[in-house]
TIPA-823441 format. One record per residue: residue number from 1; residue in three letters; x, y, z of N, C-alpha, C, O, CB in turn. Coordinates in steps of 0.001 Angstrom, whole numbers, plus 500000, padded with zeros to 6 digits. Glycine has a CB too. Example, Ala and Ser with C-alpha at 12.3 -4.5 7.8 and 13.67 -1.06 7.14 Angstrom:
residues 2
(pt 1,'ALA',(513190,494310,507800),(512300,495500,507800),(513200,496700,507800),(514236,496681,508465),(511308,495527,509046))
(pt 2,'SER',(512850,497750,507080),(513670,498940,507140),(512900,500030,507870),(513409,501138,508039),(514084,499402,505725))
***
This chain:
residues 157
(pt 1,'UNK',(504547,508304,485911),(505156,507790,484698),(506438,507003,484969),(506823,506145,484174),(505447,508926,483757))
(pt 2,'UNK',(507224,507353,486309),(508210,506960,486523),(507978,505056,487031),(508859,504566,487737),(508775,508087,487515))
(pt 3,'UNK',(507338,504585,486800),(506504,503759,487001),(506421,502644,486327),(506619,501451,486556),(505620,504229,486976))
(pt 4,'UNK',(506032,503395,485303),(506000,503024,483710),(507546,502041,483210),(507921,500894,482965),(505950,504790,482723))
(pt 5,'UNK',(508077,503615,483300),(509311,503417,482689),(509984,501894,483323),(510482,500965,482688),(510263,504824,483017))
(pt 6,'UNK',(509790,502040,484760),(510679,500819,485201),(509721,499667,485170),(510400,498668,485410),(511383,500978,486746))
(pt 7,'UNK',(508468,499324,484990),(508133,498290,484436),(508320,497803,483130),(508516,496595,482996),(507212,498279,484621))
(pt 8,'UNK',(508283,498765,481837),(508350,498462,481066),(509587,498141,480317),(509709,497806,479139),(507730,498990,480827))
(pt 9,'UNK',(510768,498367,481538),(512773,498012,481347),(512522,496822,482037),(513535,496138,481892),(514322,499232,482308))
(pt 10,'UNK',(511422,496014,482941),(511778,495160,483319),(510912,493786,482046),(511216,492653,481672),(511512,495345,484936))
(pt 11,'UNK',(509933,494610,481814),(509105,493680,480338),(509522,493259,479624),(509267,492146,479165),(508385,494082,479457))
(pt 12,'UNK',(510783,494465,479083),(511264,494184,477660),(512467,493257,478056),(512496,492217,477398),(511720,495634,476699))
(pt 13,'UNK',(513086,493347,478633),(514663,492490,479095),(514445,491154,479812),(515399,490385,479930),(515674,493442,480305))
(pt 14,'UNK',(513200,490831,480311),(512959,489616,480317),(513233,489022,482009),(513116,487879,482450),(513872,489009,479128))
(pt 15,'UNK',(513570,490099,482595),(514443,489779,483970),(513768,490545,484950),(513656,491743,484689),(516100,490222,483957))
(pt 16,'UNK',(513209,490065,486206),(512857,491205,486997),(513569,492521,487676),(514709,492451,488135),(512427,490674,487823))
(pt 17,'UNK',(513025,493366,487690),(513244,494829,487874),(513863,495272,488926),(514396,494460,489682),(512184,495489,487882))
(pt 18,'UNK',(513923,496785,489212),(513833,497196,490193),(512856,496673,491253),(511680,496650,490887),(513757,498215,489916))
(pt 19,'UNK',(513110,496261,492460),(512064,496267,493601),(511233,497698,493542),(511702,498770,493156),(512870,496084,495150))
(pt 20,'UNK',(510327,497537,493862),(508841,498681,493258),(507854,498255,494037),(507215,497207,493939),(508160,498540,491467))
(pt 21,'UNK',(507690,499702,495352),(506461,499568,495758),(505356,500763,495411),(505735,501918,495213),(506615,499356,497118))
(pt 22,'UNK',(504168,500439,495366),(503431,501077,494713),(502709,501851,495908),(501915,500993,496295),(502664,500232,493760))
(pt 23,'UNK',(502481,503193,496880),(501677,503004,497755),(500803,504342,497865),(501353,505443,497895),(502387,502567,498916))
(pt 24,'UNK',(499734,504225,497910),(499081,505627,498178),(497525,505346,498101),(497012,504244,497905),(499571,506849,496993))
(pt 25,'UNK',(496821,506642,498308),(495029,506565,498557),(494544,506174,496881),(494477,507123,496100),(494141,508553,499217))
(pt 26,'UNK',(494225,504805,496382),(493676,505130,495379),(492175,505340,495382),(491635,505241,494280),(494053,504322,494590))
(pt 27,'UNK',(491527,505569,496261),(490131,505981,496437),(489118,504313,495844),(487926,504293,495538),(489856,507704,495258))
(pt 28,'UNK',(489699,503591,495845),(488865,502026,495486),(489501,501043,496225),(490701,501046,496500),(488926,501443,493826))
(pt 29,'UNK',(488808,500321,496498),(488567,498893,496788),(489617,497872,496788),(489934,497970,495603),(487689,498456,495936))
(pt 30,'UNK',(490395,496954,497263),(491230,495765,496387),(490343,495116,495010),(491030,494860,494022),(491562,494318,497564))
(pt 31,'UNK',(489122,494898,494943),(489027,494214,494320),(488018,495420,493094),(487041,494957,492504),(488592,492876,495098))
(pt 32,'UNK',(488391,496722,492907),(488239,497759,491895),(489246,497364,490993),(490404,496951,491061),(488384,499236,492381))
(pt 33,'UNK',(488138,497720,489835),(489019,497493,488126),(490061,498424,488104),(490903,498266,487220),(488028,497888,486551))
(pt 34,'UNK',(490179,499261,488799),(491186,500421,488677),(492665,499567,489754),(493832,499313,489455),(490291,502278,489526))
(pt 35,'UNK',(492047,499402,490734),(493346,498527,491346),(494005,497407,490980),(495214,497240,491140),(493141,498124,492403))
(pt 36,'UNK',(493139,496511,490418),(493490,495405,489649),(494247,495366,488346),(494903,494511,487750),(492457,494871,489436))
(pt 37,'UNK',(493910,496601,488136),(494454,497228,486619),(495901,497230,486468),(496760,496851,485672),(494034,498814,486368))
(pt 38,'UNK',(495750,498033,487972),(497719,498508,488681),(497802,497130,489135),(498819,497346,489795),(498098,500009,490442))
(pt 39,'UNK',(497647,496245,489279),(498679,495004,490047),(498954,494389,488791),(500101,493943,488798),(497933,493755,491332))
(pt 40,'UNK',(498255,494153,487531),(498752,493897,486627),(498455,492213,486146),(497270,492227,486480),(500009,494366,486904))
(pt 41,'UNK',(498588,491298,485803),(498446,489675,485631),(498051,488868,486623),(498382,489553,487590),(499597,489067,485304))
(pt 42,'UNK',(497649,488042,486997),(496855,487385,488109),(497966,486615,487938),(498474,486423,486833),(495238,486787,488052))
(pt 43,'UNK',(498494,486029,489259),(499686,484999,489293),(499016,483740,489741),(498089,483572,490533),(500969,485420,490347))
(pt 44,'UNK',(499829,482766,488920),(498639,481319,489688),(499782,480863,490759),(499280,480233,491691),(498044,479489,488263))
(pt 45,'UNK',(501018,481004,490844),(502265,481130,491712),(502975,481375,492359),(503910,480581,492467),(502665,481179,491729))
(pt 46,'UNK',(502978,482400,493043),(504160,483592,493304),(505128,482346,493176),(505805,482350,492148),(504208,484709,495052))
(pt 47,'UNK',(505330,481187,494113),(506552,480608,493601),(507518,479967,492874),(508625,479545,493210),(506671,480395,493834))
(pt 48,'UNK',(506831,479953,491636),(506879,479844,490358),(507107,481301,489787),(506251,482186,489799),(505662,479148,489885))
(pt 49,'UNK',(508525,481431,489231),(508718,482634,488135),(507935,482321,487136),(508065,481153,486772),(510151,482875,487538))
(pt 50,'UNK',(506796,483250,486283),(506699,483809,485135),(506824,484669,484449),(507416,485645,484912),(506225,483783,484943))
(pt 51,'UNK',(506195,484744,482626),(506575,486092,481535),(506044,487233,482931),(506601,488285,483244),(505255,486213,479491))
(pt 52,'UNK',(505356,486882,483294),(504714,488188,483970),(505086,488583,485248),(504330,489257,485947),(503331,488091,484094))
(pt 53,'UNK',(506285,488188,485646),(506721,488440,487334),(507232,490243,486680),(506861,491175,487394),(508561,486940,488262))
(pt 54,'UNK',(507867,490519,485660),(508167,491666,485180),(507575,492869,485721),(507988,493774,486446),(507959,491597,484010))
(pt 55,'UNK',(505861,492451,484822),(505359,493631,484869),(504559,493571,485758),(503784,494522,485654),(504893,494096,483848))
(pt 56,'UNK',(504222,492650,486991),(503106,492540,488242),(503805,493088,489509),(504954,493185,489940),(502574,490847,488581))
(pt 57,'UNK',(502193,493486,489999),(502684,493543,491882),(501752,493073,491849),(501072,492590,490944),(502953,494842,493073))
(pt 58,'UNK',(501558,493267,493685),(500946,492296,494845),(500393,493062,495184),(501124,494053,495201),(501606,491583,495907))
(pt 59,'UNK',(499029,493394,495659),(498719,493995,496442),(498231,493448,497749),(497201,492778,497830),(498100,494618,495910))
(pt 60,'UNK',(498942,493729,498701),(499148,493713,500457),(498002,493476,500799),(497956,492359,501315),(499645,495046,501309))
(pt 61,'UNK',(496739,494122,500764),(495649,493644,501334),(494955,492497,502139),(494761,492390,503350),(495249,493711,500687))
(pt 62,'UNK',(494630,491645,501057),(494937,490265,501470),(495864,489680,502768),(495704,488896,503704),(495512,489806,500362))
(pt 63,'UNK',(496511,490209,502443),(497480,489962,504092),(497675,490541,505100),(498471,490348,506019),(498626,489890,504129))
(pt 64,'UNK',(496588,491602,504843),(496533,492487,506448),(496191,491429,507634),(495958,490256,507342),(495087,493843,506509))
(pt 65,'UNK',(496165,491940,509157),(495278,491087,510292),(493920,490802,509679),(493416,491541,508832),(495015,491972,511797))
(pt 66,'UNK',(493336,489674,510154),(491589,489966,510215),(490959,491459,510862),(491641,491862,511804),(490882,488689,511313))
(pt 67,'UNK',(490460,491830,510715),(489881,493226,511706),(490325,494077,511354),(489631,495063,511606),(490090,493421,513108))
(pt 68,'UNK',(491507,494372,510670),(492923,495582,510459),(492735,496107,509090),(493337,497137,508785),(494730,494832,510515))
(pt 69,'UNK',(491948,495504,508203),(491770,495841,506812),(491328,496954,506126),(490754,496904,505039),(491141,495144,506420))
(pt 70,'UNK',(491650,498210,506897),(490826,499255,506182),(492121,500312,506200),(493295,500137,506526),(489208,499809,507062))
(pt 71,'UNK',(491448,501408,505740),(492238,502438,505739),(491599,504185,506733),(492138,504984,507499),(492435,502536,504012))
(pt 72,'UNK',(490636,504080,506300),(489410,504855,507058),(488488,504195,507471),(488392,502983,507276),(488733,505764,506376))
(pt 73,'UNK',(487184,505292,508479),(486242,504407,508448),(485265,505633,508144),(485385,506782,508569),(486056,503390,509771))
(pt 74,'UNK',(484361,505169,507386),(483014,506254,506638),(481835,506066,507092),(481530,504995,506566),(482682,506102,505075))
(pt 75,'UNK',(480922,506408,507749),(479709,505851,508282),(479734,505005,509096),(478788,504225,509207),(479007,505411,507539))
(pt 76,'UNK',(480553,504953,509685),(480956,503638,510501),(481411,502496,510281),(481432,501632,511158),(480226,503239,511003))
(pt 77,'UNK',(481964,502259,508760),(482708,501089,508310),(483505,501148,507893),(483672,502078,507104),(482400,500421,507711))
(pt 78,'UNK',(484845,499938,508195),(486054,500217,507937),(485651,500230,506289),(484635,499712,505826),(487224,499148,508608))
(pt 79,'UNK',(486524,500829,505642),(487600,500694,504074),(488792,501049,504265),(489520,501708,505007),(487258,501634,502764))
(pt 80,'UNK',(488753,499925,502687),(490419,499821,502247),(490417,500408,501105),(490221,499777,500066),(491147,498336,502046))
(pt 81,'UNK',(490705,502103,501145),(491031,502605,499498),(492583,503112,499348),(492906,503671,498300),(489935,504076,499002))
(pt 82,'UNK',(493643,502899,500501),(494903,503027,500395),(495497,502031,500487),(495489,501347,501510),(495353,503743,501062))
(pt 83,'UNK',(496164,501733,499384),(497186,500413,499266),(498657,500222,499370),(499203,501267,499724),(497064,499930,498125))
(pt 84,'UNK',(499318,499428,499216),(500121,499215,499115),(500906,498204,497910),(501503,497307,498505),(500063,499123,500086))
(pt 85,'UNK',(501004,498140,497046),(501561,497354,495966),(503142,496980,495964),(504013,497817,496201),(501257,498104,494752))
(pt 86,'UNK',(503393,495659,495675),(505222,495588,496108),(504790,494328,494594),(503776,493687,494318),(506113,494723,498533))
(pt 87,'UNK',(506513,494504,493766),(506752,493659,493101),(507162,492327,493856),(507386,492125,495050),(507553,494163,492297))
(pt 88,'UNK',(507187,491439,492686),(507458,489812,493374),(508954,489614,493947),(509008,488482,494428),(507268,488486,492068))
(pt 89,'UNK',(510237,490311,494084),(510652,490328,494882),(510516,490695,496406),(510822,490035,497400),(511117,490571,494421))
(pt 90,'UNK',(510013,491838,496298),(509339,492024,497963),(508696,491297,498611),(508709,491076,499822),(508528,492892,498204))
(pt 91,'UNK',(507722,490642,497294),(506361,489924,498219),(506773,488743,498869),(506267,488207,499854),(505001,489418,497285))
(pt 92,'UNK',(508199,488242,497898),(508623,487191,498692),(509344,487355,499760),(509622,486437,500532),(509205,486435,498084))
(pt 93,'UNK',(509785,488798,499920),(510637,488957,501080),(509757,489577,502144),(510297,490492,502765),(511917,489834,500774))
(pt 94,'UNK',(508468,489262,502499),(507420,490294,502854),(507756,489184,504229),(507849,487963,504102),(505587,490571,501838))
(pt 95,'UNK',(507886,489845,505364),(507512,488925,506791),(506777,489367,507323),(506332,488510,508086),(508349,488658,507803))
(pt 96,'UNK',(505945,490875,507534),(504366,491513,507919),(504221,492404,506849),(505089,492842,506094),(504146,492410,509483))
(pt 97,'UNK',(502858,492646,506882),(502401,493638,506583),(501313,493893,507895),(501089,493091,508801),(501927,493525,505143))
(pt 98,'UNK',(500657,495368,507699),(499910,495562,508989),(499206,497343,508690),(499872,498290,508272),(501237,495368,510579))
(pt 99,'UNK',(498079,497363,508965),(497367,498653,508937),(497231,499093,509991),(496358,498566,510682),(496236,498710,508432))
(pt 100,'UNK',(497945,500126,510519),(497960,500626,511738),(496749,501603,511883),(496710,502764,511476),(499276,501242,511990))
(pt 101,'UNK',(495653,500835,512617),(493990,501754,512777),(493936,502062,514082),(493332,503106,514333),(492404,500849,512432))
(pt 102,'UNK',(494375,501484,514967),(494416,501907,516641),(493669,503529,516774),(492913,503863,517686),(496392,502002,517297))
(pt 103,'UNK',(494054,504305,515747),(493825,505828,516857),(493176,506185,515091),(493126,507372,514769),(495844,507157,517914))
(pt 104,'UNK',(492949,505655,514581),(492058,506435,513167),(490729,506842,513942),(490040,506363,514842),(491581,505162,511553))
(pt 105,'UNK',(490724,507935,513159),(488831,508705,513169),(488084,508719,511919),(488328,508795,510715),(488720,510519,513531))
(pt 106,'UNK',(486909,508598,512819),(485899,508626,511297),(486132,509557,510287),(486832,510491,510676),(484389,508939,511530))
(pt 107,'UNK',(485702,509633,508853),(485769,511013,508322),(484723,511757,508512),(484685,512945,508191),(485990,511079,507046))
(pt 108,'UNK',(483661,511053,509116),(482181,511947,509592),(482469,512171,511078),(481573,512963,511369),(480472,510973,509403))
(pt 109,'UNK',(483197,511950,512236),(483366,512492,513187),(483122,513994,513471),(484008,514792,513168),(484335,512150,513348))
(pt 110,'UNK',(482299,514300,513876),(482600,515413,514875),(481980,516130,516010),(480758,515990,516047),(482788,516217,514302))
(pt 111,'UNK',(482432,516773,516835),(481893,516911,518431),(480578,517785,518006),(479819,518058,518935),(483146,517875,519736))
(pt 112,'UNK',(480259,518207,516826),(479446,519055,517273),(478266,518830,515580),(478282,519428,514503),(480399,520769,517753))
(pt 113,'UNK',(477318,517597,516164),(476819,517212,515054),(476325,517892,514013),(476480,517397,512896),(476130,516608,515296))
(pt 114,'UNK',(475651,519123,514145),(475171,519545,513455),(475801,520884,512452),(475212,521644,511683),(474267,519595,514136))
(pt 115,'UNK',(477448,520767,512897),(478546,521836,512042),(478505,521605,510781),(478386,520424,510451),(480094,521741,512360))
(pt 116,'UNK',(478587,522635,509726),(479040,522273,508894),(480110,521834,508596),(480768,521424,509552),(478868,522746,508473))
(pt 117,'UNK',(480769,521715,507167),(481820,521334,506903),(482591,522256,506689),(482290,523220,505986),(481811,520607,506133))
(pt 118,'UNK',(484436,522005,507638),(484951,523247,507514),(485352,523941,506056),(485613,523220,505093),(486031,523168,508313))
(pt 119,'UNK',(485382,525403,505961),(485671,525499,504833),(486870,525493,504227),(487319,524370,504454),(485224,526243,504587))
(pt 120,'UNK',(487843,526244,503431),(489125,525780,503015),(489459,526905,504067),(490233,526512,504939),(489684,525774,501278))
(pt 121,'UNK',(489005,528366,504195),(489527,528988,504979),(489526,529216,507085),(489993,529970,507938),(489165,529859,504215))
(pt 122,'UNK',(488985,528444,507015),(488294,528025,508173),(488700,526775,508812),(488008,525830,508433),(486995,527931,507881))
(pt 123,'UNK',(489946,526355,509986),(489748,525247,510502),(489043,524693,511243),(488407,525422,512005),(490330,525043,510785))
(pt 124,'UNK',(488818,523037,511366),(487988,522745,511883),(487682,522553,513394),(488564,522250,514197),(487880,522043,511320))
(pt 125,'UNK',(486578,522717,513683),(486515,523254,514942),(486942,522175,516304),(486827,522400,517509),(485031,523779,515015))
(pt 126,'UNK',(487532,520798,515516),(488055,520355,516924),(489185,519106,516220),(489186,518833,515019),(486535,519637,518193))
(pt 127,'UNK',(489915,518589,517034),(490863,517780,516139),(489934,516393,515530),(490104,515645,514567),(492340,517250,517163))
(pt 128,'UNK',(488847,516480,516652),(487860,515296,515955),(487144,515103,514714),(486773,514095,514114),(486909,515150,516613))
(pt 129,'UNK',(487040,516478,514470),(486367,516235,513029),(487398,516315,511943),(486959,516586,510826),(485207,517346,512682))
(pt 130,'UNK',(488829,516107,512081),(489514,515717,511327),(489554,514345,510924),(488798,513813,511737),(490392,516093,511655))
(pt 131,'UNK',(490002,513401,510118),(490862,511931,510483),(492268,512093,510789),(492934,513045,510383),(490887,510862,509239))
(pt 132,'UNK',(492681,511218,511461),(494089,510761,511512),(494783,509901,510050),(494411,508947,509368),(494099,509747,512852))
(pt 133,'UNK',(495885,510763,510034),(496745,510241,508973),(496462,508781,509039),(496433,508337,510187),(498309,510592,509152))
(pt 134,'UNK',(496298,508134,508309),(496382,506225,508027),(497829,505977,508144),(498588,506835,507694),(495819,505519,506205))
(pt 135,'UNK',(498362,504801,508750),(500156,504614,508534),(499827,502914,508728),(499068,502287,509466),(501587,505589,510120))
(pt 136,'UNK',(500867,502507,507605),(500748,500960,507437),(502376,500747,508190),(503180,501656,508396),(500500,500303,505453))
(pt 137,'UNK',(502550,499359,508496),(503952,498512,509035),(504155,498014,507693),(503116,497871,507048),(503821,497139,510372))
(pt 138,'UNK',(505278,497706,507094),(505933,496650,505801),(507206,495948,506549),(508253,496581,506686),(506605,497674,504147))
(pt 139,'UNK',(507152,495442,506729),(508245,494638,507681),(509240,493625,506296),(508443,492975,505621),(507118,493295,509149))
(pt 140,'UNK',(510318,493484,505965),(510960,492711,505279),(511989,491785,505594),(512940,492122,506298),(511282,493303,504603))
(pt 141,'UNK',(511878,490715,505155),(513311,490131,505451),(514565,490392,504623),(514434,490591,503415),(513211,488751,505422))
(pt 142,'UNK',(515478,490402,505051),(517052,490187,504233),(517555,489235,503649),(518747,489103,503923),(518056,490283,504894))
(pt 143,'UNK',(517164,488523,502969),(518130,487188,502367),(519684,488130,502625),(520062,489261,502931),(517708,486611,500147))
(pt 144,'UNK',(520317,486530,502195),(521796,487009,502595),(522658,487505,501035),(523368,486583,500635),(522720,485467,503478))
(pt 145,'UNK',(522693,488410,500384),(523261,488697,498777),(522298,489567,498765),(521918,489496,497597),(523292,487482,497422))
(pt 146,'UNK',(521670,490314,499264),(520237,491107,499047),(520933,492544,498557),(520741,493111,497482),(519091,491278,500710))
(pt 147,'UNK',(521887,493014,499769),(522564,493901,499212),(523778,493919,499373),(524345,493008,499976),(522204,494852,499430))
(pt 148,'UNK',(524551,495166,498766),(525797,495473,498362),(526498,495460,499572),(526257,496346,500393),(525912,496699,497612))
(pt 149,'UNK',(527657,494253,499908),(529029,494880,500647),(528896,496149,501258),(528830,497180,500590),(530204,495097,499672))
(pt 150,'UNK',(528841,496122,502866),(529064,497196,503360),(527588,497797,503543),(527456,498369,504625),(530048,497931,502539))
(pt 151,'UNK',(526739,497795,502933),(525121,498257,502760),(524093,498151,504073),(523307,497216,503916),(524414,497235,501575))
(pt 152,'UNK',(523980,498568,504801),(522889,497715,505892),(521704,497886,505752),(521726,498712,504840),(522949,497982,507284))
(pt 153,'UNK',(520514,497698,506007),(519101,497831,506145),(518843,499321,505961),(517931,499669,505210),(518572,497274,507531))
(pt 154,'UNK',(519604,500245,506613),(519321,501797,506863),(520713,502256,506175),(521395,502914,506961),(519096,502341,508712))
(pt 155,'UNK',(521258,502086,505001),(522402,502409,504683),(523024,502279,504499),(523052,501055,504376),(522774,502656,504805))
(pt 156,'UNK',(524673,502955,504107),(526011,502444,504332),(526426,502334,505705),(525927,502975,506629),(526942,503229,503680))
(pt 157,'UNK',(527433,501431,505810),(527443,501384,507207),(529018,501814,507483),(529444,501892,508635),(526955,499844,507806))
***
């Protein structure tokens, strides 16, 4: 909801918002009605301000590497059901984005094909038939007025 609130202070006042990134497993697609839903207005611009820079994000996808675009892999194919969403200040300050898959595991992995699935009380019987946490890069630039006197990248300084 907290979400909400700061899109809808940036709707009504006419001015863009808080910087707002949106990020987590939404279990769909980039191009799911449910994700599209959350990015909000289709921009024909980013560099062009519009009514709608307010209440939109971006979703990152699109700008992963070629090859890098997923989040898991299920049957043997990558997906992308964890995103990342950044308002139009970020996106313009965006210098990578990046899906770090190097060491991901399947979610059907495991050493011993014919196991069941572990139960809640029961771990599983090897680190393989786990997955590895997913972890994305967001890399940003600094314009120079970005922040407050004294402020650095990681803080006060």
């Amino acid at each position: 909801m907290q979400l909400n609130k700061v899109m809808t202070a940036s709707a009504t006042s006419g001015e863009p918002g808080t910087p707002t990134v949106v990020c987590g497993d939404l279990n769909d697609g980039p191009d799911a009605v449910t994700t599209t839903l959350l990015a909000g207005p289709d921009d024909g611009d980013i560099d062009r301000p519009d009514k709608g820079d307010p209440v939109r994000l971006y979703n990152l996808a699109p700008l992963l590497p070629p090859g890098r675009a997923y989040s898991r892999i299920y049957q043997g194919r990558g997906e992308l059901i964890d995103h990342i969403l950044v308002s139009r200040d970020l996106r313009l300050r965006l210098a990578s984005v990046d899906s770090l898959v190097d060491d991901i595991g399947s979610i059907t992995a495991s050493t011993e094909p014919d196991a069941p699935p572990p139960s809640p009380t029961t771990p599983p019987s090897s680190p393989a038939s786990t997955p590895k946490q997913h972890r994305s890069s967001l890399r940003l630039t600094e314009p120079a007025g970005i922040l407050p006197a004294g402020v650095g990248a990681n803080g006060p300084a």
